[in-house]
N, C-alpha and C positions, 0 to 999 in steps of 0.2 A: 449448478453453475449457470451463469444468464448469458445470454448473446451479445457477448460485448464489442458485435458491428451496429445492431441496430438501435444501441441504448445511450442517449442522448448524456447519459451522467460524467461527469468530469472527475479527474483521480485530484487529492490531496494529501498532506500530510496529515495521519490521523490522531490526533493530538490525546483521544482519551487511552489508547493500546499502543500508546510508545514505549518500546524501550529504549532504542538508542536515538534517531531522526524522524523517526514515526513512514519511513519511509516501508517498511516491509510490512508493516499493517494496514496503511493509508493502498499498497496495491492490493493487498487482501481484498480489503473491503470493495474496491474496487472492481472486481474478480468476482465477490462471493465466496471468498474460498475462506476457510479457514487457517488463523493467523498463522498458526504452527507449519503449515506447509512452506508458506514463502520465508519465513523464515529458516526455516530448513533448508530450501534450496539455496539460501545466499550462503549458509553455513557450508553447503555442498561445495559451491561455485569459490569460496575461497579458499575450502582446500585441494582445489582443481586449480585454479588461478588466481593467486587473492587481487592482482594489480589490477585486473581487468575490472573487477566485482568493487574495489574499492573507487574506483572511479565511476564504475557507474553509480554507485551509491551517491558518492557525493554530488557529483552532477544530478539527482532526482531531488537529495536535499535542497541544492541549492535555486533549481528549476522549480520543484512544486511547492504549490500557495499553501498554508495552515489551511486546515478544515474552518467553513466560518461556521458561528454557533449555529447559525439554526439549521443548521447541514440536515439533521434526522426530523427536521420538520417539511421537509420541499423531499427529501425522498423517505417516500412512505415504504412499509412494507421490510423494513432493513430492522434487524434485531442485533443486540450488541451480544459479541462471541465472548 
């Protein structure tokens, strides 16, 4: 996992591990974490609360920018899950 205080990188939608808004891969990758997890946790959080979980979703859809293509040229070092 990276230190995501001191790392300049910006979250987005991640356009090629979408399945629904690209929003729970777009923080994966973000993260470093492996997609399955945050995915998981939203599966979690919606059958704990789906109202809360559905709005924040859409609110990240509608807030974060598409990945632009050359996303995996300017951060080196990132490997596709």
């Amino acid at each position: 996992m990276k230190d995501i205080f001191n790392d300049r990188q910006e979250i987005y939608l991640n356009a090629d591990h979408r399945k629904l808004g690209g929003v729970c891969s777009g923080v994966a990758r973000y993260l470093d974490i492996p997609y399955f997890w945050v995915r998981l946790a939203a599966v979690i959080g919606l059958l704990i609360h789906a109202p809360s979980v559905l709005i924040a979703y859409g609110l990240a859809y509608l807030i974060l920018e598409d990945e632009p293509t050359h996303y995996d040229e300017i951060s080196p070092g990132r490997s596709g899950r």
